[in-house]
KESE-730964 format. One line per 5 residues: number of its first residue (from 1); for each residue x, y, z of C-alpha. Coordinates in steps of 0.25 Angstrom, whole numbers, plus 5000, padded with zeros to 4 digits. Each point is the difference from the previous one (the first is absolute). Last residue first. Example, Ala and Ser with C-alpha at 12.3 -4.5 7.8 and 13.67 -1.06 7.14 Angstrom:
// residues 2
2	5055:4996:5029 | 4994:4986:5002
This chain:
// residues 513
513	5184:5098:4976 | 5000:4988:5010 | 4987:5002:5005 | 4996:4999:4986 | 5007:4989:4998
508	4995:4993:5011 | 4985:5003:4999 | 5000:4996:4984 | 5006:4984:5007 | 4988:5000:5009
503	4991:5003:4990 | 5008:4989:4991 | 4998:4989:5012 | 4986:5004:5005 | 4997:4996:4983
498	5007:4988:5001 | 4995:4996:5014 | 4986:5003:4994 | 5004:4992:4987 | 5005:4988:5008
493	4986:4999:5009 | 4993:5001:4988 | 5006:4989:4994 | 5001:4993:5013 | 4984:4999:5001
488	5000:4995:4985 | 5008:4988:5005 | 4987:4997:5009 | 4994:4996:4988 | 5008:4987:5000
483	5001:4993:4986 | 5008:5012:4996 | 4995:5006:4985 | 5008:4998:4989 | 5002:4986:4997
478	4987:4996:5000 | 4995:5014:4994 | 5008:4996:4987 | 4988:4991:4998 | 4989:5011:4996
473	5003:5001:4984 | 4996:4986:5000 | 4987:5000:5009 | 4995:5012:4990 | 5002:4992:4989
468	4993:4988:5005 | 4989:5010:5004 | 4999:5004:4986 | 4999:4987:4995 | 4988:4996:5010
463	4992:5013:4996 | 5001:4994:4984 | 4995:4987:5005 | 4989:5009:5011 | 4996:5007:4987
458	4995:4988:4992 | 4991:4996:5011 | 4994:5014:4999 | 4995:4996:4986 | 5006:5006:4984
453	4995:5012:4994 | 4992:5005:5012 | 5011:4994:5012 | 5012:5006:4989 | 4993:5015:5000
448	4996:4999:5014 | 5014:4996:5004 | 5006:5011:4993 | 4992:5009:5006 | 5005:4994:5012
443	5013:5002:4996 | 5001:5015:5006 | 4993:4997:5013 | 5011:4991:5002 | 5009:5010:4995
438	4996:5008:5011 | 5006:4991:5011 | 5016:5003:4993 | 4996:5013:5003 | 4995:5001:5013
433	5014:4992:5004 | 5007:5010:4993 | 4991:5010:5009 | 5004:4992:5011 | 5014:5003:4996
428	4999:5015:4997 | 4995:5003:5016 | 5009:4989:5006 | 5014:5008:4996 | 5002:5009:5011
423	4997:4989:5009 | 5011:4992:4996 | 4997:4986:4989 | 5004:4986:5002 | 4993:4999:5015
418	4988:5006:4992 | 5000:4991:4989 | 5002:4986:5005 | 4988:5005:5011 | 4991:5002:4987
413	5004:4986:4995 | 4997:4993:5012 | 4986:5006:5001 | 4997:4998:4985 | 5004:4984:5001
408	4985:4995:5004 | 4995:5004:4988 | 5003:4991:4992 | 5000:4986:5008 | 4987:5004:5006
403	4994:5004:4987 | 5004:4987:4993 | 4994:4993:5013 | 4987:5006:4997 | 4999:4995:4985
398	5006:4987:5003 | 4987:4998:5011 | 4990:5006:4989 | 5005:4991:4989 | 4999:4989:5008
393	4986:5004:5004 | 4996:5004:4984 | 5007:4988:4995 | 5005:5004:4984 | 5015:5003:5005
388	5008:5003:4987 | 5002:5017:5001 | 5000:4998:5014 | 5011:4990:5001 | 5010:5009:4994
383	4996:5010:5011 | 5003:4991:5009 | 5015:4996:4996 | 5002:5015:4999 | 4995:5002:5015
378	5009:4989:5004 | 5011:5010:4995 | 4993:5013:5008 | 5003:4991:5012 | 5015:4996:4999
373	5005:5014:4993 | 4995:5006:5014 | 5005:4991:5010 | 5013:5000:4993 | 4999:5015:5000
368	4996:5000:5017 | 5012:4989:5003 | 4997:4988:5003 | 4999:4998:5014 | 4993:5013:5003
363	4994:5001:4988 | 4989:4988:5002 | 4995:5009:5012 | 4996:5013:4989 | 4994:4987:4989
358	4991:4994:5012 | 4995:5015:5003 | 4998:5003:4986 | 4994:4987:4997 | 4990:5001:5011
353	4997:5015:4994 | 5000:4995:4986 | 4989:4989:5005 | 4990:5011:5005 | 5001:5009:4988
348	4995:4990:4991 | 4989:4995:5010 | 4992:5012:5000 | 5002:5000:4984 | 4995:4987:5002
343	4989:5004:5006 | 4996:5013:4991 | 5001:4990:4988 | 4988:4991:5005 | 4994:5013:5005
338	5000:5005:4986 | 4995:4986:4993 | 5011:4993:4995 | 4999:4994:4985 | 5011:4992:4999
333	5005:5007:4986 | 4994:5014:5001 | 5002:5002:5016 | 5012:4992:5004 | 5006:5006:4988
328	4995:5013:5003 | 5007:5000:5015 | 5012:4996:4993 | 5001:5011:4990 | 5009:5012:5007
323	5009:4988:5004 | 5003:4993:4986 | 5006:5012:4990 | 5003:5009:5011 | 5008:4989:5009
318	5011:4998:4989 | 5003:5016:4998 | 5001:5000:5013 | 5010:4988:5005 | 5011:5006:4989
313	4998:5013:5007 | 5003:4994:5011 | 5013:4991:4996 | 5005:5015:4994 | 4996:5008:5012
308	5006:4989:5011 | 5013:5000:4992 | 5001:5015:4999 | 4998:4999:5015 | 5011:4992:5003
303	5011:5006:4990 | 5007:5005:5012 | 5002:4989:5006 | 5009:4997:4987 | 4998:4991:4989
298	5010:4996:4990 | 5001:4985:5006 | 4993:5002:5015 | 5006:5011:5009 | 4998:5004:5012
293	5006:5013:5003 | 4987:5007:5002 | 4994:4991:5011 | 5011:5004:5008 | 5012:4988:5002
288	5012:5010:4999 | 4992:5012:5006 | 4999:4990:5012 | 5015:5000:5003 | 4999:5015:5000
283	4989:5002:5009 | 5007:4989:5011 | 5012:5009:4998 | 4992:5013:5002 | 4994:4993:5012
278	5013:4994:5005 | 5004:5014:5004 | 5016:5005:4992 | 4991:5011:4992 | 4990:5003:5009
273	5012:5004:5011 | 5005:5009:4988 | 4987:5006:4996 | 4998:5003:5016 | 5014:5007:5001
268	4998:5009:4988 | 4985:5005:5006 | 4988:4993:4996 | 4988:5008:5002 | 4988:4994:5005
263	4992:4987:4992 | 4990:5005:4991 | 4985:4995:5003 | 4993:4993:4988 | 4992:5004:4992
258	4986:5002:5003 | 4989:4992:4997 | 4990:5004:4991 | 4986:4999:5005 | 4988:4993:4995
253	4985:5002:5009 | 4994:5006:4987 | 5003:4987:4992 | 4991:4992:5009 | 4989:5007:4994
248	5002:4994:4986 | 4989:4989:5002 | 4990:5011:5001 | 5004:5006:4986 | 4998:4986:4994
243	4987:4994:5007 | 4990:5008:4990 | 5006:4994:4988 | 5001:4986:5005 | 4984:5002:5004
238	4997:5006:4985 | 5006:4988:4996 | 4993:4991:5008 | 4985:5007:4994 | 5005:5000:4987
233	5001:4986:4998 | 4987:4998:5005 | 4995:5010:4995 | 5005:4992:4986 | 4995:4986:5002
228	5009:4990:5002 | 4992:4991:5009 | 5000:4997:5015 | 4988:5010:5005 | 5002:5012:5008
223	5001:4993:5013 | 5010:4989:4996 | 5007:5011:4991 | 5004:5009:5014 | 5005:4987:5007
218	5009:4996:4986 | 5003:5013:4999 | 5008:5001:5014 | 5006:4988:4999 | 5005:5008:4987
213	5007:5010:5010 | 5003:4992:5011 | 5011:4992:4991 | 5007:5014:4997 | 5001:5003:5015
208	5008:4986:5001 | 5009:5003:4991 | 5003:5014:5006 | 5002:4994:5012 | 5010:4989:4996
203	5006:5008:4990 | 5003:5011:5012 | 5004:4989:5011 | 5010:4995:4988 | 5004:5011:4999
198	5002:5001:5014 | 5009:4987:5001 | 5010:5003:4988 | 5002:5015:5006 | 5007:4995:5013
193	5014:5001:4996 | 5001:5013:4997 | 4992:5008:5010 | 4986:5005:4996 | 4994:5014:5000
188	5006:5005:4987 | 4994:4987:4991 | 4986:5004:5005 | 5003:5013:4997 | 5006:4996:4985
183	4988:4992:5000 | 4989:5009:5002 | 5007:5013:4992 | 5000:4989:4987 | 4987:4991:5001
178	4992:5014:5002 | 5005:5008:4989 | 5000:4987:4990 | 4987:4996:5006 | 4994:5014:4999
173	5005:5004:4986 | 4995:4986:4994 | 4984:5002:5008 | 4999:5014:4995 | 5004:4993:4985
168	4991:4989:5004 | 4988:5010:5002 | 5002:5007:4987 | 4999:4987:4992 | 4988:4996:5008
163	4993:5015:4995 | 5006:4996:4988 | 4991:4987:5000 | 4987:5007:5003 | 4991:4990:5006
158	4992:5012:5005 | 4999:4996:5015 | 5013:4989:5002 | 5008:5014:4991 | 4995:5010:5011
153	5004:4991:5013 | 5014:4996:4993 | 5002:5017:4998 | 4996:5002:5015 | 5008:4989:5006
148	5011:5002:4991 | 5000:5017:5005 | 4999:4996:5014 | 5014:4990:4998 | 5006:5010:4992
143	4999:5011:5011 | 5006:4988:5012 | 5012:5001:4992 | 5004:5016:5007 | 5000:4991:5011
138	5012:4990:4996 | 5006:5012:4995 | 5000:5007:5013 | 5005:4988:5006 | 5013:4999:4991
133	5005:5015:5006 | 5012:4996:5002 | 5003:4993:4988 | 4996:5012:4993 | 5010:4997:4987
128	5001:4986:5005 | 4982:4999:4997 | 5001:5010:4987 | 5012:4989:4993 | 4990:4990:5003
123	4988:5008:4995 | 5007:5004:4988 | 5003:4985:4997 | 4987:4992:5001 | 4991:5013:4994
118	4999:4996:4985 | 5000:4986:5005 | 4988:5002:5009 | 4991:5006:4992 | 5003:4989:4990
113	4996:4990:5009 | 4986:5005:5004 | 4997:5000:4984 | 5007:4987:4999 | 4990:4993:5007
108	4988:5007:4995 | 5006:4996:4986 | 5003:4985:5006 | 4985:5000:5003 | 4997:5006:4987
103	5007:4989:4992 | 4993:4989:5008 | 4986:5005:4994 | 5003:5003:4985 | 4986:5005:4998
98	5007:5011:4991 | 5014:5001:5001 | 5005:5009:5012 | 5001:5015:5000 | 4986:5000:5009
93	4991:5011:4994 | 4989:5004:5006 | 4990:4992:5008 | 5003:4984:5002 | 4989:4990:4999
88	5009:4994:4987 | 5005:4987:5006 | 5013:5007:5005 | 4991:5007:5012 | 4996:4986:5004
83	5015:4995:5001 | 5003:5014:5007 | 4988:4996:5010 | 5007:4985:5002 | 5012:5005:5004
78	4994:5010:5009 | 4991:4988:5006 | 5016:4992:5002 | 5006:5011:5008 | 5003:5013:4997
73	4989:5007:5008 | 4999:4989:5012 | 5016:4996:5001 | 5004:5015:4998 | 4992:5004:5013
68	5005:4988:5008 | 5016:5004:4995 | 4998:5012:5003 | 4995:4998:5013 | 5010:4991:5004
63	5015:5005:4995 | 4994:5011:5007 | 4997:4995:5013 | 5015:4994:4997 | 5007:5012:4995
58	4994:5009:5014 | 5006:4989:5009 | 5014:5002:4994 | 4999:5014:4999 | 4994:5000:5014
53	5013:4992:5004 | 5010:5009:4994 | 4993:5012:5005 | 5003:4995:5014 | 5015:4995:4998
48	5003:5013:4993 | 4994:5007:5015 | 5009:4991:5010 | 5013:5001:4990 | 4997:5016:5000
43	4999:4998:5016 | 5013:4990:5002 | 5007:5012:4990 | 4995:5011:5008 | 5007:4992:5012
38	5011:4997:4994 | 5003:5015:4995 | 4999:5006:5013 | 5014:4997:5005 | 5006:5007:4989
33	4992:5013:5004 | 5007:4997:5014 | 5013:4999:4993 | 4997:5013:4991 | 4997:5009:5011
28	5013:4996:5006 | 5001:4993:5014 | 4998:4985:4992 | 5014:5002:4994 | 5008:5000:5013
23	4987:4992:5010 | 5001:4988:4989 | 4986:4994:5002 | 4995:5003:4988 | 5011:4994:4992
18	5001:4987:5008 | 4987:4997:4997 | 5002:5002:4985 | 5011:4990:4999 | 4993:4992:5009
13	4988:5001:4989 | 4987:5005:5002 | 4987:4994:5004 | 4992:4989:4990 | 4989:5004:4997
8	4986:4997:5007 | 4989:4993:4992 | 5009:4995:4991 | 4993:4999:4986 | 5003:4988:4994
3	5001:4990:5011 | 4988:5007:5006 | 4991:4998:4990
């Protein structure tokens, strides 16, 4: 929108006026190149404003059509097809216990996770290494995405499980890769102070793909016969498989945006007239008040994303053991046929978008962590009442509202990161945040163990008491982070004024000596 992106800059300053149209020092060739650089800034502005908003638009159709194709071959019929595999139709070896059904599930879980862990940190320290050339990463992701769909294709023909396992590893290295160059370039391409509202567009969108993909299956069973049959099964996996490279065209669009533009040479006189302006002053009293200077008992601003980590990790390991199960409960112990599971699967996603968009407006006047530690609370209350709830329409209604309350909070969270952490730095952060998300593919396995030996009720009580946990290590957040996102906007503002400040300051001296 405009109101983020100008959509013409602002012109030059008085001072800088007056500069160019000084007839002594404008005669020199290095007056007039003087008077050039405003203009070339205006166009480099102009052209960084325009690959910006493609960025922008390019995340979203993304955000979309993975989201659609991941909702039709991971949804709730793959679910169901691992569960079949477990019961002894597999081929080969499956490194799970025999017939132990929930147990491979959480394996194939893991499998994709594991991939992902092993390359969470080196592809975040390789994203800020070539934080400039972020988008050819993003593309270079696109290979793994062909190579899932191929691998995923074979192992839905064979029934071979290693084949599965090789096709989640491809599928692990090209979400991390993928989740990590996209973001930081989606994070790049939006001012401070304006991240809250499109993440939130971007969860909303990508939530909202993800509820077309099973509404989707439940249109392609209704014709192949509503039944759990395996080609039936196969035949919406095999579809997921085939719609995963295409959903990654809008990655070939991404550009990195460039730095910048320098601001002209100071000479000894400027840095001294900077110096006594109100705009240093002005720079000065807000570094006072930054975002990093706040300070909350022991914690610092600083300590903002350690915090997120830790109260998200927390959060993972909870959700593996229950989430990855949920569409089994519904299944096995109330008996849901596969479009039944499909529809509320469609549903699902449907109410955590509402939420998130309710949850993003709710922040303005609370604040986005109180916002945040107030929803994913209620969703502890619910997930309590899960595991008693015998009612299948009351259990259906407390089961969708758990998911809105939970994750609704992702988008306000992710903007708290990214106006706590500088550009250099967003590549290794969201692989943190990749994985801390792993190790909810990590306790799945443990899930399956404990929903085999035990029932899945059972995990959502042990899931409730992680989340509980997980809500604990997240309330220094209250006090840490500025109830008004627009404070992250004079942040940034401070730490260019800083930065113009000491470059100014290195012109001087040397100019000096």
């Amino acid at each position: 929108p405009p109101s983020v992106f100008p959509l013409h800059p602002p012109g030059p300053s008085a001072a800088m006026a007056k500069e160019t149209e000084s007839p002594s020092a404008g005669a020199s060739g290095d007056g007039r190149a003087r008077a050039l650089l405003p203009a070339e800034r205006s166009r480099d502005s102009e052209r960084r404003d325009a690959i910006c908003r493609r960025n922008v638009r390019m995340m979203l159709v993304f955000q979309a059509t993975n989201a659609f194709a991941w909702g039709v071959a991971m949804g709730p019929v793959f679910d169901k097809y691992l569960y079949y595999l477990g019961g002894g139709a597999a081929v080969g070896p499956t490194l799970a216990p025999h017939r132990a059904r929930n147990s491979l599930v959480g394996m194939t879980e893991s499998i994709s996770g594991l991939a992902g862990l092993v390359l969470a940190i080196p592809v975040g320290i390789l994203v800020d290494a070539l934080h400039t050339r972020r988008a050819f990463l993003l593309k270079l992701s696109t290979i793994f995405a062909v190579a899932t769909a191929v691998l995923g294709i074979a192992a839905c023909v064979t029934d071979i499980v290693l084949l599965l396992y090789a096709a989640l590893v491809m599928l692990g290295i090209f979400a991390e890769l993928a989740s990590s160059t996209s973001e930081a370039l989606f994070a790049d391409s939006i001012p401070a102070g304006h991240r809250s509202g499109l993440f939130t567009t971007k969860a909303i969108v990508s939530t909202v793909g993800n509820a077309c993909g099973p509404l989707l299956s439940a249109f392609g069973l209704l014709y192949v016969g509503d039944v759990w049959k395996p080609y039936q099964m196969k035949a919406v996996v095999i579809a997921g498989c085939i719609l995963t490279p295409l959903s990654c065209l809008p990655c070939l669009f991404f550009q990195d945006p460039p730095a910048v533009a320098a601001e002209p040479e100071a000479t000894p006189s400027t840095v001294a007239d900077a110096t006594d302006s109100p705009t240093q002053e002005a720079a000065a009293a807000a570094s006072e008040s930054g975002m990093q200077s706040r300070r909350w008992g022991p914690f610092r601003g600083a300590h903002v994303p350690f915090i997120l980590a830790f109260a998200d990790l927390l959060t993972c390991i909870g959700a593996g053991m229950t989430v990855k199960f949920f569409n089994l409960f519904f299944i096995q112990d109330m008996h849901f046929s596969p479009t039944d599971i499909c529809w509320l699967n469609t549903a699902y996603p449907l109410v955590i978008a509402a939420f998130m968009k309710v949850t993003q407006r709710l922040s303005k006047p609370l604040g986005r962590a109180q916002a945040s530690l107030l929803f994913f609370s209620c969703n502890v209350v619910a997930l309590l009442l899960l595991s008693r709830l015998q009612s299948l329409p009351i259990l259906l209604i407390i089961f969708l509202l758990r998911g809105g309350f939970a994750n609704s909070t992702s988008p306000l969270d992710r903007s708290i990161l990214m106006d706590f952490t500088p550009s250099t730095q967003r590549g290794r952060w969201n692989a943190v945040e990749s994985f801390t998300s792993i190790t909810w593919s990590g306790s799945a396995f443990f899930g399956g163990i404990l929903s085999d030996s035990h029932d899945y009720r059972f995990t959502f009580l042990i899931t409730a008491a992680v989340y509980a946990l997980g809500c604990v290590a997240y309330v220094p957040l209250l006090g840490l982070v500025p109830r008004r996102e627009a404070s992250a906007a004079t942040c940034d503002a401070r730490e260019v004024a800083v930065a113009a400040t000491d470059a100014a300051a290195d012109c001087g001296t040397a100019a000096a000596a």
